[in-house]
C-alpha positions as a printed NumPy array, in Angstrom:
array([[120.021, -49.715,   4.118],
       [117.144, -51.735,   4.22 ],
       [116.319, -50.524,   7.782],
       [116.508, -46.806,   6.437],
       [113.835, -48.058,   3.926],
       [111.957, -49.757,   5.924],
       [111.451, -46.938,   8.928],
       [111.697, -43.862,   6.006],
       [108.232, -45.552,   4.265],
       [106.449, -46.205,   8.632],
       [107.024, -42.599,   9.339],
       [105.565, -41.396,   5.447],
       [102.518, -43.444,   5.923],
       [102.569, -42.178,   9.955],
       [102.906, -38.491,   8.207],
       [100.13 , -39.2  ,   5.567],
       [ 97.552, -40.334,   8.639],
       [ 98.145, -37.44 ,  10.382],
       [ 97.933, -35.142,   7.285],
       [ 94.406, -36.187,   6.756],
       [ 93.317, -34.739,   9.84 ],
       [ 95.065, -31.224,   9.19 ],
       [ 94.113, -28.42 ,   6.937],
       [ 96.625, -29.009,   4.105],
       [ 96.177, -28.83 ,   0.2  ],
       [ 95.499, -32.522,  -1.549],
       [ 98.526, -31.918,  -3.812],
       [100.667, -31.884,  -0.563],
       [ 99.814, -34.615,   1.108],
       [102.07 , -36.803,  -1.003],
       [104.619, -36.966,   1.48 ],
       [107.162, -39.239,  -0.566],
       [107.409, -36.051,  -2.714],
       [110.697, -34.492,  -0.97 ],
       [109.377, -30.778,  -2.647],
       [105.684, -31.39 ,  -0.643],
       [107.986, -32.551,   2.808],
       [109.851, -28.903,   2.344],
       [106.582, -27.118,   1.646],
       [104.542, -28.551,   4.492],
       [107.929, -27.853,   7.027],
       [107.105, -24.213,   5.739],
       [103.39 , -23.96 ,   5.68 ],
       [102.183, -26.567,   7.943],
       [101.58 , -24.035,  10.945],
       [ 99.795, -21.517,   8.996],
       [ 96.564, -23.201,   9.477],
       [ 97.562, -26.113,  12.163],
       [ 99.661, -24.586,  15.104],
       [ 97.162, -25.914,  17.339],
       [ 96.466, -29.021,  15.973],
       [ 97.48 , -31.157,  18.949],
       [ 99.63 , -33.239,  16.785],
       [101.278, -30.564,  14.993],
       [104.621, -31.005,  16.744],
       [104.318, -34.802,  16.129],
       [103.752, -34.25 ,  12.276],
       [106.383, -31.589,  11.674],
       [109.372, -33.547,  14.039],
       [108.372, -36.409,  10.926],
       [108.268, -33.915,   8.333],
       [112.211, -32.745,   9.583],
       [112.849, -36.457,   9.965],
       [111.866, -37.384,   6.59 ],
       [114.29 , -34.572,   5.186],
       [117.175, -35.237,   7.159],
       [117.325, -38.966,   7.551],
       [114.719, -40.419,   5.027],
       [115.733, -42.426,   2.17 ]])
């Protein structure tokens, strides 16, 4: 369980780097927030489908709501 923890709180903080270079609202960025990890796997392309990590951040965002902790 520890492990889960452990990886769960790399990949938020790998999330909330990536975040800060995309076009997303402040209030969303909180990515241990499970609502803001739904909303950004909804919105996140509206303004950063060609971000060229936008595939990186949203595999994290549908990791963090499938496996996170």
């Amino acid at each position: 369980m520890t492990d889960l923890i452990e990886v769960t709180s790399r990949k938020q903080s790998a999330l909330a780097t990536l975040l800060e270079q995309m076009e997303v609202p402040a209030m969303r960025k909180d990515v241990t927030n499970k609502s803001n990890v739904r909303w950004l796997m909804r919105n996140l392309a509206v303004k950063n489908k060609n971000h060229p990590m936008f595939e990186v951040t949203f595999d994290l965002c549908k990791w963090l709501l499938k496996e996170g902790a």
